[in-house]
C-alpha positions as protocol buffer text, in pm:
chain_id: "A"
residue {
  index: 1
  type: UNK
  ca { x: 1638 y: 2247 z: -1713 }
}
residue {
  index: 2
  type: UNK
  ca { x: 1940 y: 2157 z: -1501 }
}
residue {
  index: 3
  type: UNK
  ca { x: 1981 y: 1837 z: -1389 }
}
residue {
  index: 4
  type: UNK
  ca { x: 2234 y: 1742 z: -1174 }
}
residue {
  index: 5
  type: UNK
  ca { x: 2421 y: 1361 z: -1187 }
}
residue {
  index: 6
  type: UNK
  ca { x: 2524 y: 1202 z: -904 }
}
residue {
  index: 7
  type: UNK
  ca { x: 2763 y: 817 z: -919 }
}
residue {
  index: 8
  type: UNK
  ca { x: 2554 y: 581 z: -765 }
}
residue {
  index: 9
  type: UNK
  ca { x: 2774 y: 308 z: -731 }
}
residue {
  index: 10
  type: UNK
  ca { x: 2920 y: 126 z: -1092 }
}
residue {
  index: 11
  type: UNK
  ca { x: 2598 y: 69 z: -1265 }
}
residue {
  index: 12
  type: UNK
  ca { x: 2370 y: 341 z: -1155 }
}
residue {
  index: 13
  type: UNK
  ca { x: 2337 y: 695 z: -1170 }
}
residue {
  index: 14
  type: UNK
  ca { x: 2107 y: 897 z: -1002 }
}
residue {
  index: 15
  type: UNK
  ca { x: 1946 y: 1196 z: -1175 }
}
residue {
  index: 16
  type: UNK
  ca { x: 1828 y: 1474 z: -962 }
}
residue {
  index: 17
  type: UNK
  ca { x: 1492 y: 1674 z: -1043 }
}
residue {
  index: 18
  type: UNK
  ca { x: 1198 y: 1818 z: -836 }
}
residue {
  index: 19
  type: UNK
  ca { x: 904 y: 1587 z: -891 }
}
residue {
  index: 20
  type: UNK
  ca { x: 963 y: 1273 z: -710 }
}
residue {
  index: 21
  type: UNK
  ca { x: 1213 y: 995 z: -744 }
}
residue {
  index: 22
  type: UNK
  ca { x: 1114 y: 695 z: -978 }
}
residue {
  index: 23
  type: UNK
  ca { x: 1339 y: 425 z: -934 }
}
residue {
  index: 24
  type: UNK
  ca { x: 1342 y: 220 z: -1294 }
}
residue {
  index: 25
  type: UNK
  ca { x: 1453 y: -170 z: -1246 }
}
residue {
  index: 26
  type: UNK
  ca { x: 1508 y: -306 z: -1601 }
}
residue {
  index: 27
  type: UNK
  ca { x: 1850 y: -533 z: -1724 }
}
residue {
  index: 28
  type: UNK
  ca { x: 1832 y: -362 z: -2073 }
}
residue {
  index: 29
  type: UNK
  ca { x: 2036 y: -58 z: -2089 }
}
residue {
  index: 30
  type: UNK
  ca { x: 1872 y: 63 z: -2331 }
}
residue {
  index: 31
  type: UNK
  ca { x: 1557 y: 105 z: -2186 }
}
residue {
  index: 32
  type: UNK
  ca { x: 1719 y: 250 z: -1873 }
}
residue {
  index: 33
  type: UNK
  ca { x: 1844 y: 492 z: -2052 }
}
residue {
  index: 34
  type: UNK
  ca { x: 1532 y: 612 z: -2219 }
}
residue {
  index: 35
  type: UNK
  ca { x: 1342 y: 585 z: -1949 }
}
residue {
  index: 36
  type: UNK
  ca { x: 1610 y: 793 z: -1709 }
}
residue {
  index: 37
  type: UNK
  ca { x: 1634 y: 1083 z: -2010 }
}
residue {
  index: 38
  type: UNK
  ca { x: 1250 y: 1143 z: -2088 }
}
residue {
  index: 39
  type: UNK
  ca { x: 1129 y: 1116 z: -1689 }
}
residue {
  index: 40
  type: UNK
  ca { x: 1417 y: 1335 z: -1598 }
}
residue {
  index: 41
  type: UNK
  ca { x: 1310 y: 1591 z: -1842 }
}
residue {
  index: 42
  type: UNK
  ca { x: 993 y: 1577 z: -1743 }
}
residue {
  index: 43
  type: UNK
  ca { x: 1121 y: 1699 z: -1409 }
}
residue {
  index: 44
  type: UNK
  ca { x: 1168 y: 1381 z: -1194 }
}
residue {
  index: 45
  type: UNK
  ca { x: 1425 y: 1239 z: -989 }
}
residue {
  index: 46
  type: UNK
  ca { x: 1541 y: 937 z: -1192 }
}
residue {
  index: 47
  type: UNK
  ca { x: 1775 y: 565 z: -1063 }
}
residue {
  index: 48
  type: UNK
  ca { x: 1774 y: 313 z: -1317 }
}
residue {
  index: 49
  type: UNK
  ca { x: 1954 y: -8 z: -1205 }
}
residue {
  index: 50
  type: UNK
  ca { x: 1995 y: -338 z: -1345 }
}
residue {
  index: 51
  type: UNK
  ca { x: 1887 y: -609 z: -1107 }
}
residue {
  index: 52
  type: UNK
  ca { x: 1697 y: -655 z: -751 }
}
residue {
  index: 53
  type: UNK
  ca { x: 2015 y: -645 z: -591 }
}
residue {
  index: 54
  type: UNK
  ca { x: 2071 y: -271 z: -704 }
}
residue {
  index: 55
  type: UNK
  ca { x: 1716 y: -172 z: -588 }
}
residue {
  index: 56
  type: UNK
  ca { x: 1715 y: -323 z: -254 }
}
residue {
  index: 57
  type: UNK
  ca { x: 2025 y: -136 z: -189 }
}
residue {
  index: 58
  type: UNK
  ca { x: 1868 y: 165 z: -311 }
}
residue {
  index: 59
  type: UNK
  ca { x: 1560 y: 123 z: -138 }
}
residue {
  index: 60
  type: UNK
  ca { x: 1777 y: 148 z: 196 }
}
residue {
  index: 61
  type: UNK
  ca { x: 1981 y: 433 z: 114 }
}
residue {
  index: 62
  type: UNK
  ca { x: 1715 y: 631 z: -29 }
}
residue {
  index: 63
  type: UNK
  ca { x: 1352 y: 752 z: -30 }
}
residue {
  index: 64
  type: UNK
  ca { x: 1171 y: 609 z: -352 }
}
residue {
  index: 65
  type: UNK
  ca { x: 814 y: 777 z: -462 }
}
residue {
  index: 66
  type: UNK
  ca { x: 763 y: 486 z: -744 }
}
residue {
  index: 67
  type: UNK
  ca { x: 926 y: 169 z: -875 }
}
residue {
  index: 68
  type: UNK
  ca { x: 888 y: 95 z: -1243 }
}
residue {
  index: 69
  type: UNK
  ca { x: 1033 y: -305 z: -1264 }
}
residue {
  index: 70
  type: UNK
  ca { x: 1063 y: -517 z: -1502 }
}
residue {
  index: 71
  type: UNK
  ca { x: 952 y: -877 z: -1435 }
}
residue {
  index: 72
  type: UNK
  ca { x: 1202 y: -1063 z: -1656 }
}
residue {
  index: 73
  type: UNK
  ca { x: 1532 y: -1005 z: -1526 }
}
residue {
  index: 74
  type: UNK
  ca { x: 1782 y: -1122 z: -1633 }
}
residue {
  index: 75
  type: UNK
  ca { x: 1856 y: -1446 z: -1391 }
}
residue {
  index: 76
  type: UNK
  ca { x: 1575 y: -1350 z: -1129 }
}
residue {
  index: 77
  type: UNK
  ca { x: 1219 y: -1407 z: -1031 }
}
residue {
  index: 78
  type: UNK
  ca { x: 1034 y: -1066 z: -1142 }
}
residue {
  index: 79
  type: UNK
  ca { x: 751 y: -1194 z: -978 }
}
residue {
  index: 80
  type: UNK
  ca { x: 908 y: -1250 z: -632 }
}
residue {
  index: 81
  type: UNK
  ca { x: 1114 y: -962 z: -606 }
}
residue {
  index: 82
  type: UNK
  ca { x: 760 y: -734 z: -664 }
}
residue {
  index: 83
  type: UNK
  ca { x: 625 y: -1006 z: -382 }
}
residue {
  index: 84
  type: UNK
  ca { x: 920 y: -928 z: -158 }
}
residue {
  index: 85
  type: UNK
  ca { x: 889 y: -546 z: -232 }
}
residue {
  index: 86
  type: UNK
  ca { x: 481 y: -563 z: -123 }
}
residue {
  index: 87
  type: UNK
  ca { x: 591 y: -761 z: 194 }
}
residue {
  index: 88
  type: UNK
  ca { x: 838 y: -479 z: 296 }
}
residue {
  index: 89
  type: UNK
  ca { x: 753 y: -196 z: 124 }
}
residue {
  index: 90
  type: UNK
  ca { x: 424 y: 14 z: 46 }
}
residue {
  index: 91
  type: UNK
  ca { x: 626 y: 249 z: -232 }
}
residue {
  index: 92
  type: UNK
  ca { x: 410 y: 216 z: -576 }
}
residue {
  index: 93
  type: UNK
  ca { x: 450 y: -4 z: -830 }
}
residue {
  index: 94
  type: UNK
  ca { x: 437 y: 3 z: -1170 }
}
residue {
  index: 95
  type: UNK
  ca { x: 513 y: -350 z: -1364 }
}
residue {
  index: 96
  type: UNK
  ca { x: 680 y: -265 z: -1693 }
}
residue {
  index: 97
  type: UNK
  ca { x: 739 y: -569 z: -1917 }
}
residue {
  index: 98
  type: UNK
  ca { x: 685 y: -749 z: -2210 }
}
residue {
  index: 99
  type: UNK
  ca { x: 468 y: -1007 z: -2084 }
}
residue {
  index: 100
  type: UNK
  ca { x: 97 y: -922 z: -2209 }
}
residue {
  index: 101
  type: UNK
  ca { x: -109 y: -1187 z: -2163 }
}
residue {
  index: 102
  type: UNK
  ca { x: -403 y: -1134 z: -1951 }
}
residue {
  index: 103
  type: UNK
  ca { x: -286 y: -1384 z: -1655 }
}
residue {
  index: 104
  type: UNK
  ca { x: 34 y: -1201 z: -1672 }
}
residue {
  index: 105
  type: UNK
  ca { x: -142 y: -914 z: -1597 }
}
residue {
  index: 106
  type: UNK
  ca { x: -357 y: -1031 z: -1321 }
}
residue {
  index: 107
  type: UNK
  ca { x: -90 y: -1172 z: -1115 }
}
residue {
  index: 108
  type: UNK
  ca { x: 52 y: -860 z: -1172 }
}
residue {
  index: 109
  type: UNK
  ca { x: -137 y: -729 z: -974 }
}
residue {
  index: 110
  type: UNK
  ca { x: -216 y: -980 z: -715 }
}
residue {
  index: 111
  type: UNK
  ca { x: 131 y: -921 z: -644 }
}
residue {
  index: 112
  type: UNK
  ca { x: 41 y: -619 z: -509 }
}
residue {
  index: 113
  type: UNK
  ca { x: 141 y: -369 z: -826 }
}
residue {
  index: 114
  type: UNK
  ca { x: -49 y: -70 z: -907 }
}
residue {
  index: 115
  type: UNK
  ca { x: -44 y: -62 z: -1268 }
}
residue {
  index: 116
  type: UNK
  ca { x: 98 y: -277 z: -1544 }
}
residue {
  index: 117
  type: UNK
  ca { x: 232 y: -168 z: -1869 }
}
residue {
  index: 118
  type: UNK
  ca { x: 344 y: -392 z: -2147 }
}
residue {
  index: 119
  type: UNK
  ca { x: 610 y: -322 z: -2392 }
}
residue {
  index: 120
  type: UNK
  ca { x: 678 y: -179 z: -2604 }
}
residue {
  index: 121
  type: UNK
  ca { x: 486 y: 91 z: -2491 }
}
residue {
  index: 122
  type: UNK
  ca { x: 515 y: 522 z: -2507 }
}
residue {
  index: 123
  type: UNK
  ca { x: 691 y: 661 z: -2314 }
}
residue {
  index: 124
  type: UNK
  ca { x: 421 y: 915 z: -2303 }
}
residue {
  index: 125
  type: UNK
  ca { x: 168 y: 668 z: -2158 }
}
residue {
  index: 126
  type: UNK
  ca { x: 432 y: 564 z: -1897 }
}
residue {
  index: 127
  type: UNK
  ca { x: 473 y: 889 z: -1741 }
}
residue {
  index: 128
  type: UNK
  ca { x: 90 y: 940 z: -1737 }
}
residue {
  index: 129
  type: UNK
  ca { x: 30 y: 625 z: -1536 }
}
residue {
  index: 130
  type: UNK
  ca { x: 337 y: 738 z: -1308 }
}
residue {
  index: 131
  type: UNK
  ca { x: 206 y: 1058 z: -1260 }
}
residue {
  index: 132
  type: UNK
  ca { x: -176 y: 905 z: -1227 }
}
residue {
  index: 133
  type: UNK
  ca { x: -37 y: 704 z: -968 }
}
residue {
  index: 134
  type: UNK
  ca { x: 124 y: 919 z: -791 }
}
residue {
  index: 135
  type: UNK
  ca { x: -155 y: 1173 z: -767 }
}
residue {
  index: 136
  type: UNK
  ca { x: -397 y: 858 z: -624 }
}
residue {
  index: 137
  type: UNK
  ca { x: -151 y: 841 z: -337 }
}
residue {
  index: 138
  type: UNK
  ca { x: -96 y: 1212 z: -252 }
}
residue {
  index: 139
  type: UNK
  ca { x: -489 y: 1216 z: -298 }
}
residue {
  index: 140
  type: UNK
  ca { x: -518 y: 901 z: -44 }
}
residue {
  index: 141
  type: UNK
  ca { x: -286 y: 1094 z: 209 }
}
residue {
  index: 142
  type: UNK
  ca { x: -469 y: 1379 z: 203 }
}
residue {
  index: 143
  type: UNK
  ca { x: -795 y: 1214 z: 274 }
}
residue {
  index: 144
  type: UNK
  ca { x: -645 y: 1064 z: 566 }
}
residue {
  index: 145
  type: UNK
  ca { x: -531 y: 1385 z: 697 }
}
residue {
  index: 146
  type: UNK
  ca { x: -871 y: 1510 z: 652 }
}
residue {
  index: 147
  type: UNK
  ca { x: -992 y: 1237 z: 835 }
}
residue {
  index: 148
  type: UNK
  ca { x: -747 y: 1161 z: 1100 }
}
residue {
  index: 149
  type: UNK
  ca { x: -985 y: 1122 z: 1406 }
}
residue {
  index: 150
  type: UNK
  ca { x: -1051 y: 815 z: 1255 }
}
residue {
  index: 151
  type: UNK
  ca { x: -749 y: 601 z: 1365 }
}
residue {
  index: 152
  type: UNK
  ca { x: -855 y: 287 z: 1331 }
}
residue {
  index: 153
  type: UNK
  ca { x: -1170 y: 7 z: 1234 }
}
residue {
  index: 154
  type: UNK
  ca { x: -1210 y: -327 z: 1459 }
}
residue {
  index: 155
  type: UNK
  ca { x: -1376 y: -618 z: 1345 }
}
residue {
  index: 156
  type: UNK
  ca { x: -1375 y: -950 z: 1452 }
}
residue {
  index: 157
  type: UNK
  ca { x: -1099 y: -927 z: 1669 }
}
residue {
  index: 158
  type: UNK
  ca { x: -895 y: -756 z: 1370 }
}
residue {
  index: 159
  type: UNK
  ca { x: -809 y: -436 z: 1398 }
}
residue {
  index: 160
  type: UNK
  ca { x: -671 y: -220 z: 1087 }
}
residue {
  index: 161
  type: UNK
  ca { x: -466 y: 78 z: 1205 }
}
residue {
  index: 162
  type: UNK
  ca { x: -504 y: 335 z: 966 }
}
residue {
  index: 163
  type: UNK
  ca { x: -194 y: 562 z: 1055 }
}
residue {
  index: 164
  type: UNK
  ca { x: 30 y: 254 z: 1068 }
}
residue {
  index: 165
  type: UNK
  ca { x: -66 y: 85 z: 804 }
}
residue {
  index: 166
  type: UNK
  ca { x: -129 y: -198 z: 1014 }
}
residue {
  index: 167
  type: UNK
  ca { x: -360 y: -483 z: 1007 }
}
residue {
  index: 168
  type: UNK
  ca { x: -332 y: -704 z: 1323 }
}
residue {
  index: 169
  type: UNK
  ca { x: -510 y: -1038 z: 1371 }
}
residue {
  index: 170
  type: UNK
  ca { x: -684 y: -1131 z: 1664 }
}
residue {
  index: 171
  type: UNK
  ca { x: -400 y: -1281 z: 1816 }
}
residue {
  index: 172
  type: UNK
  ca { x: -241 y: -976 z: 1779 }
}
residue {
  index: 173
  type: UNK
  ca { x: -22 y: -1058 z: 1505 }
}
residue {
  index: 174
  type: UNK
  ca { x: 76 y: -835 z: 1208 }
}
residue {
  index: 175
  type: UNK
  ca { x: -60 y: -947 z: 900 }
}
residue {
  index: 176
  type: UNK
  ca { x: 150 y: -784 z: 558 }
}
residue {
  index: 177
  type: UNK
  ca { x: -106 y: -588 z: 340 }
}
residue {
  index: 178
  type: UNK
  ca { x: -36 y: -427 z: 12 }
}
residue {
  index: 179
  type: UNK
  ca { x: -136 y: -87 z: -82 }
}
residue {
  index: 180
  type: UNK
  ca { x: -443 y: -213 z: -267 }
}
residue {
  index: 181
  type: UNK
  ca { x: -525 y: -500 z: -39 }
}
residue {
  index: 182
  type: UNK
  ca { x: -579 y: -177 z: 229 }
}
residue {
  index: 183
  type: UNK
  ca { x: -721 y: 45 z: 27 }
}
residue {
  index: 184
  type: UNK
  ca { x: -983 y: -161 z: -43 }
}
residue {
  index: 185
  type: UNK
  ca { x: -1043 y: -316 z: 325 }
}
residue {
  index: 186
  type: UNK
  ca { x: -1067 y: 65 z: 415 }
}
residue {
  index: 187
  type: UNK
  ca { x: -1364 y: 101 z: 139 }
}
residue {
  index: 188
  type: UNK
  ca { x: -1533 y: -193 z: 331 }
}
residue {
  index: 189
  type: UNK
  ca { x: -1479 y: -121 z: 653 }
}
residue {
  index: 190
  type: UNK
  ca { x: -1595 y: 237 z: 599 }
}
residue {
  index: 191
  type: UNK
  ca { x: -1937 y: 126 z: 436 }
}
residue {
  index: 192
  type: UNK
  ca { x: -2067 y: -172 z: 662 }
}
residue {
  index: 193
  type: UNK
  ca { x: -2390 y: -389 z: 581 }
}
residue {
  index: 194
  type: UNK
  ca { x: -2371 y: -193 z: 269 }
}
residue {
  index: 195
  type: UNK
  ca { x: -2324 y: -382 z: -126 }
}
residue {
  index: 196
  type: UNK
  ca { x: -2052 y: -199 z: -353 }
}
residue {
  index: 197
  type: UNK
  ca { x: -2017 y: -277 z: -712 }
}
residue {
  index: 198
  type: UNK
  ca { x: -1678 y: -299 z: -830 }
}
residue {
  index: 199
  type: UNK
  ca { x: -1667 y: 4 z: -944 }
}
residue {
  index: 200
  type: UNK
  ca { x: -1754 y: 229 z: -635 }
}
residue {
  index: 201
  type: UNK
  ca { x: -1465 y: -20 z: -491 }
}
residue {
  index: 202
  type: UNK
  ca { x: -1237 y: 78 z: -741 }
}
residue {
  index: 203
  type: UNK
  ca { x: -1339 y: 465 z: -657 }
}
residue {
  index: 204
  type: UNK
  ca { x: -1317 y: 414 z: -303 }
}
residue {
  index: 205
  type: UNK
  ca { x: -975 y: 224 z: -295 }
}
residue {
  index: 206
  type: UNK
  ca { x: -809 y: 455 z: -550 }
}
residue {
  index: 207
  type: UNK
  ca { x: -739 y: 134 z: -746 }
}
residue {
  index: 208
  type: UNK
  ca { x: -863 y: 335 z: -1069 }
}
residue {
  index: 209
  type: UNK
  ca { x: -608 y: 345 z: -1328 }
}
residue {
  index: 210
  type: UNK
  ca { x: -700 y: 336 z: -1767 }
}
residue {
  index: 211
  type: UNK
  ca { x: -540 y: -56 z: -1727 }
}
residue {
  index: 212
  type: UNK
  ca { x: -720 y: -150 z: -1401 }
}
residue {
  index: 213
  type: UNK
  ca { x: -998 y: -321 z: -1477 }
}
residue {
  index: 214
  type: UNK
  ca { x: -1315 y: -402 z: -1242 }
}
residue {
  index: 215
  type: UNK
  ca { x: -1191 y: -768 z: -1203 }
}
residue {
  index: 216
  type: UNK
  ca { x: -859 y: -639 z: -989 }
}
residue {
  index: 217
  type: UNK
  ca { x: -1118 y: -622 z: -735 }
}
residue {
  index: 218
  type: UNK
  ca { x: -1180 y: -993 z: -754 }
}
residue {
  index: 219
  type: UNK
  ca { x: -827 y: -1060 z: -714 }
}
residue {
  index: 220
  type: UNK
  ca { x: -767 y: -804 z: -402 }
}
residue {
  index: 221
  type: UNK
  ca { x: -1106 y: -991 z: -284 }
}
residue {
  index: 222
  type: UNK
  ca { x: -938 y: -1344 z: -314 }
}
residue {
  index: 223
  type: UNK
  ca { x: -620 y: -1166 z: -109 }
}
residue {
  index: 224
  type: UNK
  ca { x: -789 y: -1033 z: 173 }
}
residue {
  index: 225
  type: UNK
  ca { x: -1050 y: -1350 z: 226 }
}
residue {
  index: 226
  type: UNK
  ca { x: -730 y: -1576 z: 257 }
}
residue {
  index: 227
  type: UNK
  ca { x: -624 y: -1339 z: 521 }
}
residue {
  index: 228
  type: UNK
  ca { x: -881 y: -1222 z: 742 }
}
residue {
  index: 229
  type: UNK
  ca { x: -1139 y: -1524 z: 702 }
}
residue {
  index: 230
  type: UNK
  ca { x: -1120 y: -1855 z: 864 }
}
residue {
  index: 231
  type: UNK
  ca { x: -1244 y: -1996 z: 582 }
}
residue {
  index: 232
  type: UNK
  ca { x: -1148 y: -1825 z: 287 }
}
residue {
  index: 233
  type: UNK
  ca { x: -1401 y: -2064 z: 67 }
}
residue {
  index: 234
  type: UNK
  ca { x: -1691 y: -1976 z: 316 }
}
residue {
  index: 235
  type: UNK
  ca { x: -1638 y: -1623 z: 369 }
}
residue {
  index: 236
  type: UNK
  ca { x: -1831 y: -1513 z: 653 }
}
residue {
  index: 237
  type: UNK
  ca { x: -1690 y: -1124 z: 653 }
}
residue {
  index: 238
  type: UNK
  ca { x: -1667 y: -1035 z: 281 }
}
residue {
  index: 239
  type: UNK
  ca { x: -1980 y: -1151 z: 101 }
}
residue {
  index: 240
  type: UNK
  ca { x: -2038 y: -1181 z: -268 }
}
residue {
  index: 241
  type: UNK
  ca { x: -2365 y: -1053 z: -389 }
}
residue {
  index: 242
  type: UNK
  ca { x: -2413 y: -1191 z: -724 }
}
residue {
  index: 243
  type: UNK
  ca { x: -2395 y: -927 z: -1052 }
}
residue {
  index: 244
  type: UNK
  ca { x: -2392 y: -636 z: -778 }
}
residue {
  index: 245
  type: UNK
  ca { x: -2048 y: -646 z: -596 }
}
residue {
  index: 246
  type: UNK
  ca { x: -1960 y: -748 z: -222 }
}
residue {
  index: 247
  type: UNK
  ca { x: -2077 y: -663 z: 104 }
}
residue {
  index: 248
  type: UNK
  ca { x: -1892 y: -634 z: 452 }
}
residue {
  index: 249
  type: UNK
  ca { x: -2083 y: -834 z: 718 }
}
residue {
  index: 250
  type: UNK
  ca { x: -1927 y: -811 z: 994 }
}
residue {
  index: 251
  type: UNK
  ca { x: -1975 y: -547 z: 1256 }
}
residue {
  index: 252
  type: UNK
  ca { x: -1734 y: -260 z: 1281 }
}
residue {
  index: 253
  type: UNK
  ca { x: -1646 y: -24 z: 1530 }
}
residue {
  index: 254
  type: UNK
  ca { x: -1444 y: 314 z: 1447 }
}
residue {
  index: 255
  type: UNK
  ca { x: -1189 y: 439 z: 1664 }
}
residue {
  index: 256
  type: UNK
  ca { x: -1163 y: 789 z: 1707 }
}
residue {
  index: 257
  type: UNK
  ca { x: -880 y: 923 z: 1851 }
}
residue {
  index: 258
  type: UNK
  ca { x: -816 y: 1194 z: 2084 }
}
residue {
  index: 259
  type: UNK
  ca { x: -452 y: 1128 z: 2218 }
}
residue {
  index: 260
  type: UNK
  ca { x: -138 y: 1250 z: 1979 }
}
residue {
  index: 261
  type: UNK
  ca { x: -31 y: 855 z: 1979 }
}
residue {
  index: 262
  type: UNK
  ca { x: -119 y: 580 z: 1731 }
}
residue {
  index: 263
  type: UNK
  ca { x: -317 y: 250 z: 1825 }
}
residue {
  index: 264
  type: UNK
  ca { x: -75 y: -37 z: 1863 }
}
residue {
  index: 265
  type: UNK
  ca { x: -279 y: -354 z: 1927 }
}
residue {
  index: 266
  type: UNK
  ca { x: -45 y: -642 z: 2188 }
}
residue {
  index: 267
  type: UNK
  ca { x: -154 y: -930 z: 2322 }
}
residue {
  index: 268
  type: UNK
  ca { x: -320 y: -939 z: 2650 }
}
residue {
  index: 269
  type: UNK
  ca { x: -140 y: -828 z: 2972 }
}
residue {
  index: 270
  type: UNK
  ca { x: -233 y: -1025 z: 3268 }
}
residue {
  index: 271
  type: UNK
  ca { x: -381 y: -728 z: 3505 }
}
residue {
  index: 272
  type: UNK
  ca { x: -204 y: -734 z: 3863 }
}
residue {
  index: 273
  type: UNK
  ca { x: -361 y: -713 z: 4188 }
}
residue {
  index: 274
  type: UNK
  ca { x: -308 y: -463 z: 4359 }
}
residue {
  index: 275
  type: UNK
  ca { x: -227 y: -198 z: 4161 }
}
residue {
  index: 276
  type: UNK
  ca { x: -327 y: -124 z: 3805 }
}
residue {
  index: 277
  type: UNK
  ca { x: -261 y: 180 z: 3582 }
}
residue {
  index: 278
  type: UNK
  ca { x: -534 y: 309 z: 3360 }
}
residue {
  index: 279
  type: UNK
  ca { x: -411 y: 526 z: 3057 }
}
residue {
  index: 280
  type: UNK
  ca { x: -683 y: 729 z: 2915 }
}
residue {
  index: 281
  type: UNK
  ca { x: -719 y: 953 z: 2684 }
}
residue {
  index: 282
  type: UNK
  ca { x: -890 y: 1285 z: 2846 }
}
residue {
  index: 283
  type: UNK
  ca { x: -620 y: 1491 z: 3117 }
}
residue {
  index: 284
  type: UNK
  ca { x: -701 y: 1347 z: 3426 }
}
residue {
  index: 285
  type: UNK
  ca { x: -469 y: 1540 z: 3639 }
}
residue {
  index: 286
  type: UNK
  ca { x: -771 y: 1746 z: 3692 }
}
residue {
  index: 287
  type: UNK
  ca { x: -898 y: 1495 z: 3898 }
}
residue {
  index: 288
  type: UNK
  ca { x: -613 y: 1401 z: 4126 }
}
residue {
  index: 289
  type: UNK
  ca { x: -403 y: 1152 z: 3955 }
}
residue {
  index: 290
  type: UNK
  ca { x: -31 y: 1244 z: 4032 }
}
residue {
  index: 291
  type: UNK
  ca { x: 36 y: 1253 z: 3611 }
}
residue {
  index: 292
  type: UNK
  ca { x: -166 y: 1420 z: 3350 }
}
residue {
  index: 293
  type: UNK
  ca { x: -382 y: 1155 z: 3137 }
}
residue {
  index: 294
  type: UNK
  ca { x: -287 y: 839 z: 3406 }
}
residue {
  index: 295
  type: UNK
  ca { x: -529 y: 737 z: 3669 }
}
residue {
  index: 296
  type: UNK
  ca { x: -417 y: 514 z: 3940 }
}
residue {
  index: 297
  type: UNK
  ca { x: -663 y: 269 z: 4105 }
}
């Protein structure tokens, strides 16, 4: 196969290929290197860079399918540049490093990473869990698109937008949520009143992976209580039902939408008197109003 190399500032180079673009974060050459080689000839589009610096800068100038990063760079915080990526990005992470202890692993992923892999490791098995994430992604965007009447769940006061993204408090605030922190609140929006084990959770959030174990869901739990609950040490919305799983209790209504644009929830406007504009979502120039989908009362 051709591959084509493209100078990418001093320390990088880009390698181009047609199966999306990993972008490897690691401060041993070495390891770029054989990563960059064996992904590219497996027919992906390939940056390796040294240092968060590089990445961020890449991150701007480019689009990035998956982010294989090393935690312990040389002279940074691994863990707070994957935090920083989950607060401004949702591009997939994988955690490549050599820390393997099991509470190396879970904060892993309560960063917000999709899978962790511990060196040294095959290189084999690291293109399988890139290519297993992947496909859960492309798998989660096509479910959406098979289901995109359904714009967005409110409970509450909260509303998660589901074409955004979003998840806005009551006060209309944007709250940051990682990929798996939404993927799950999706699962238990979508099933109500209802008790899922861990595993239908894992199923249902696309958090499955050969490394993923059923107690990430305890950890993407923990996340979302300390965001959407009052009292994340009473939870009131997400319940735990002992040895089965956890249970949404809130009520939930489903937005269905029937106009091209997404939800944006904003704080209350003060209505005027006088005169006040109604947008709705049927054409209502049928009925009179001087615009099509605007009624004027």
């Amino acid at each position: 196969m051709d591959t084509q190399m493209i100078e990418i500032g001093a320390s990088a180079v880009c390698r181009i290929a047609s199966r999306g673009h990993v972008l490897v974060v690691d401060d041993d050459a070495a390891t770029r290197e054989r990563l960059a080689d064996y992904l590219t000839l497996n027919d992906f589009r390939v940056t390796p860079v040294e240092n968060g610096k590089r990445m961020m800068e890449i991150l701007k100038a480019e689009t990035v399918d998956l982010i294989a990063l090393e935690l312990t760079l040389r002279g940074e915080d691994g863990h707070q540049l994957a935090r920083k990526l989950r607060e401004t990005s949702m591009v997939p992470i994988i955690i490549v490093t050599s820390r393997g202890e099991e509470a190396d692993r879970v904060m892993g992923l309560e960063l917000g990473a999709d899978d962790y892999v511990t060196k040294p490791f095959s290189t084999r098995e690291l293109l399988a869990r890139i290519r297993a994430v992947m496909r859960r992604y492309r798998t989660s965007e096509s479910a959406s698109d098979a289901n995109r009447t359904v714009r967005a769940y409110q409970f509450a006061g909260w509303t998660l937008n589901l074409p955004l993204h979003a998840l806005n408090s009551p006060a209309g605030e944007r709250i940051p949520i990682s990929n798996g922190e939404f993927g799950l609140l999706v699962a238990l929006l979508g099933h109500p009143h209802r008790t899922l084990s861990r595993d239908q959770l894992l199923e249902l959030s696309r958090l499955r992976s050969s490394e993923v174990y059923d107690r990430a869901i305890d950890v993407q739990i923990l996340r979302l209580r300390r965001k959407i609950e009052s009292d994340p040490a009473r939870p009131e919305l997400i319940k735990t039902e002992r040895g089965l799983g956890y249970r949404f209790c809130a009520s939930v209504t489903t937005v269905h939408s029937s106009a091209k644009q997404d939800i944006e929830v904003r704080k209350p406007v003060p209505r005027e008197e006088g005169f006040h504009v109604r947008i709705e979502s049927s054409y209502a120039g049928a009925r009179g109003s001087a615009l099509p989908g605007i009624a004027y009362r």
